[in-house]
N, C-alpha and C positions, 0 to 999 in steps of 0.2 A: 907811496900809496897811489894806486892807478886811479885813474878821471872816473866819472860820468858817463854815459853815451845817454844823451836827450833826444827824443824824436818827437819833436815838433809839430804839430798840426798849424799850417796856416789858413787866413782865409783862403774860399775859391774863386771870389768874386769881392764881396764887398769887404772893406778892411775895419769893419765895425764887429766884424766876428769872429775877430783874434781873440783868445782870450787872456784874463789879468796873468795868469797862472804863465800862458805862454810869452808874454811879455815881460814878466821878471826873470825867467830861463835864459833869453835872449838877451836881457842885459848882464847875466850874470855870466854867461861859458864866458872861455878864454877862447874858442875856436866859434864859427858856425859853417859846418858843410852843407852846402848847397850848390841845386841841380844846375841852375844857372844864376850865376853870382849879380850877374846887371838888373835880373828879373830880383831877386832878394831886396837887392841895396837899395830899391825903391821901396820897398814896404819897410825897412831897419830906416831909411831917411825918413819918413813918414812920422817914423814913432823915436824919431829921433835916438836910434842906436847906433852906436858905431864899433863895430869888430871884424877880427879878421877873419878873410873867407875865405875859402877851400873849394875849387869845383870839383863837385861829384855827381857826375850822369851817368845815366846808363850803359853809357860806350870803354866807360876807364872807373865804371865799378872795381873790380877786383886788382886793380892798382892803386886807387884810392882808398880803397877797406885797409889795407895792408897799412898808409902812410897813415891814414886819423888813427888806426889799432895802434900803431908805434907811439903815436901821441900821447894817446887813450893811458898808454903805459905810462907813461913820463910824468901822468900825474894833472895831464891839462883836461877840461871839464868842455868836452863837444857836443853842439845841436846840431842835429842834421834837417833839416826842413826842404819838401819838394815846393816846383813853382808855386803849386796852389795845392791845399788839403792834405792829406795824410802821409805821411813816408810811407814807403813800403805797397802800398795800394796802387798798383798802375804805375811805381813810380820808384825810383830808387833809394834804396834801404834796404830792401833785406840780407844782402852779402854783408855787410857790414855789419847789421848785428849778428849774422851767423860768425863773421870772425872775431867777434866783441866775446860773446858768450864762450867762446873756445879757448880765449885768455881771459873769462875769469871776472870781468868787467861787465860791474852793471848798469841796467840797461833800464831807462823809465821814459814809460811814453808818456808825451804831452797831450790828453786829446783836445779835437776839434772838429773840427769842418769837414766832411768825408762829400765828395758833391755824390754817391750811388745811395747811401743812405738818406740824406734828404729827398732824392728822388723817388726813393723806394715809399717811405713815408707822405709823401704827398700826391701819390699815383694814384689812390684807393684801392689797389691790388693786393691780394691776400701777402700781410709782412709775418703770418707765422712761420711758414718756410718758406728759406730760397738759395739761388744759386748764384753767384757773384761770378761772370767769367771776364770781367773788364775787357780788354781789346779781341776781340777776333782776329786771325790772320789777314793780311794783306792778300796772300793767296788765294785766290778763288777755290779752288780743289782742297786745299785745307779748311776755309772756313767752311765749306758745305760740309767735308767729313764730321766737321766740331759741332755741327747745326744736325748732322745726320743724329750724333751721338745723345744728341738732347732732345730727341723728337718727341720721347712718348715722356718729359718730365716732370712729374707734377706740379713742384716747385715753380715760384713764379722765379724767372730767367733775369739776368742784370747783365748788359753790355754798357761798355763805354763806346764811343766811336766819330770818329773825326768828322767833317763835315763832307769832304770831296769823299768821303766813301758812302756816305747814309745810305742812297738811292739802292747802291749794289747789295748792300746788307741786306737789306728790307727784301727788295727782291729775293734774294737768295732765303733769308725767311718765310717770305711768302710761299715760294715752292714746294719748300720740305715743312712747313710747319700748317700750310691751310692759314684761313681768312679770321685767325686769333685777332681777339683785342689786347691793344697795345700802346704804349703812352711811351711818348719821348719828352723829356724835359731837358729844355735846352735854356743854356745860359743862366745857370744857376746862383741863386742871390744877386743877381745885377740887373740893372735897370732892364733888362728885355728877356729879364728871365720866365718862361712860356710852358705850361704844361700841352702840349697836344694828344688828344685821347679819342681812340675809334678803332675799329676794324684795322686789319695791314692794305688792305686796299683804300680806302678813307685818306689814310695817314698820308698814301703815295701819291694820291689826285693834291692833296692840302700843301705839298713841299709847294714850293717856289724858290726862292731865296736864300741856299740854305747856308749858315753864318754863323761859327760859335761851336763849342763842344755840346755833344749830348751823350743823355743816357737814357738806353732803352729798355722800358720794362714791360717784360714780356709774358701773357699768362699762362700760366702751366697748363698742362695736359689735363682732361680729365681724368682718364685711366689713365694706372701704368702701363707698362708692357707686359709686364709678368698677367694684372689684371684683363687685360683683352685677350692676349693669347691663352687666357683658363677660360675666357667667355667663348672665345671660339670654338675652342678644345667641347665645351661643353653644347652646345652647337652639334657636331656631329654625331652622326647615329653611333649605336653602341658597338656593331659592326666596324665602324670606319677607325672610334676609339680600339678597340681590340686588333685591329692590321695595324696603327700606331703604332704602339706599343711590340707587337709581335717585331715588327720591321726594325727596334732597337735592342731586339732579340733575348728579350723577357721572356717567361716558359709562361705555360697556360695559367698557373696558379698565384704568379706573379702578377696577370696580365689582370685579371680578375678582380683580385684586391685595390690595385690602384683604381682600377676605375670603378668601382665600388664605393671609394675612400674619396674620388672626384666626385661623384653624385649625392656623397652620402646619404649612401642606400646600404642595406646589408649587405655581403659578398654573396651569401645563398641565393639571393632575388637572383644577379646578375648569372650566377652558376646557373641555374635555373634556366633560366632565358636561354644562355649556350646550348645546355642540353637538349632543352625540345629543337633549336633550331637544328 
């Protein structure tokens, strides 16, 4: 009979946020895969656990999916847990369970400690919707296109992001997105864990020192895109609407009805108006 696959949430910070549930997991598998084994054995010595452990990071994913999925078969019962907070979230696990699920083996997540979720919930920024795109590229030219792509989004935005990059992010925010408010929480659940919240210019005067992981929450667009570009559309004279339209070579009676249907107005009015002009 095949194992287990546990996905462990640990703490992100402070080790009071483990929970009971994930503390009996970890004493119970036979294996625990982890992103870095030195960084683990400090929170397993903590709570005094002892088991054997498997590195699995992001660089020897898919040679490691392969070895714990063989395991997995054998009938042995494995946790996989990243440094801090969630598998799979920024963080390695998802290969793994995609090759878990393919053979058959199930798969129960542990929750906990997510450091974008606490962040999100303690921002005061609208948590009905949003978009989670954890790391940005390293890339300058990529993350601008990623930041192009998200300009007009309503959704409030979720970045993760290292410290020696914030400054450029921000900046590159600031360019394509305008002087939005915005809140970085950094150092989450640990003693210098800090909400900062203001304008993207505000935020860039306030850095000094900058030390710790953060997560940026970003506020969404007021319009979307579809919504401004019908605001503009709607904006031009009925002339400039009808060259539109003709110019994507709609026939007179085609041309009419939509923008009839964009005003809503009757089509006869706007027939109308054509005729006398």
């Amino acid at each position: 009979m095949a194992g287990t696959l546990y996905l462990v949430a640990t703490p992100i910070g402070n080790l009071e946020d483990i929970t009971l549930r994930a503390l009996r997991i970890l004493k119970e598998v036979d294996i625990i895969a982890a992103e870095d084994t030195r960084h683990t054995l400090k929170l397993l010595n903590h709570f005094e656990i002892s088991k054997p452990l498997i590195s699995y990071y992001k660089q020897n994913e898919s040679t490691k999916s392969a070895i714990i999925v063989e395991k997995l078969k054998a009938g042995k019962n494995i946790a996989v847990v990243s440094d801090a907070g969630t598998p799979g979230i920024s963080d390695p696990g998802e290969q793994v369970v995609k090759s878990a699920i393919e053979h058959g083996i199930e798969i129960v997540p542990i929750p906990g400690a997510c450091a974008f979720v606490n962040a999100l919930i303690g921002s005061g920024m609208s948590t009905r919707e949003f978009c989670f795109l954890g790391f940005l590229s390293a890339i300058k030219k990529e993350r601008k296109e990623k930041l192009e792509e998200l300009k007009y989004e309503t959704k409030t935005l979720i970045f993760y992001e290292a410290p020696h990059k914030l400054k450029n992010t921000l900046k590159d925010i600031f360019e394509i997105f305008g002087d939005r408010n915005i809140i970085l929480a950094k150092e989450l659940t640990k003693i210098h864990e800090k909400f900062l919240r203001g304008k993207i210019s505000e935020i860039l005067e306030k850095l000094e020192i900058i030390k710790g992981e953060f997560v940026i929450i970003l506020e969404g667009n007021d319009e979307s895109k579809k919504e401004l570009e019908l605001k503009q559309f709607n904006e031009m004279s009925l002339e400039e609407q009808y060259k539109f339209y003709e110019n994507q070579g709609f026939d007179k009676k085609e041309i009419i009805k939509k923008i009839a249907k964009n005003r809503n107005i009757n089509k006869n009015e706007i027939y109308q108006y054509f005729l006398e002009k």
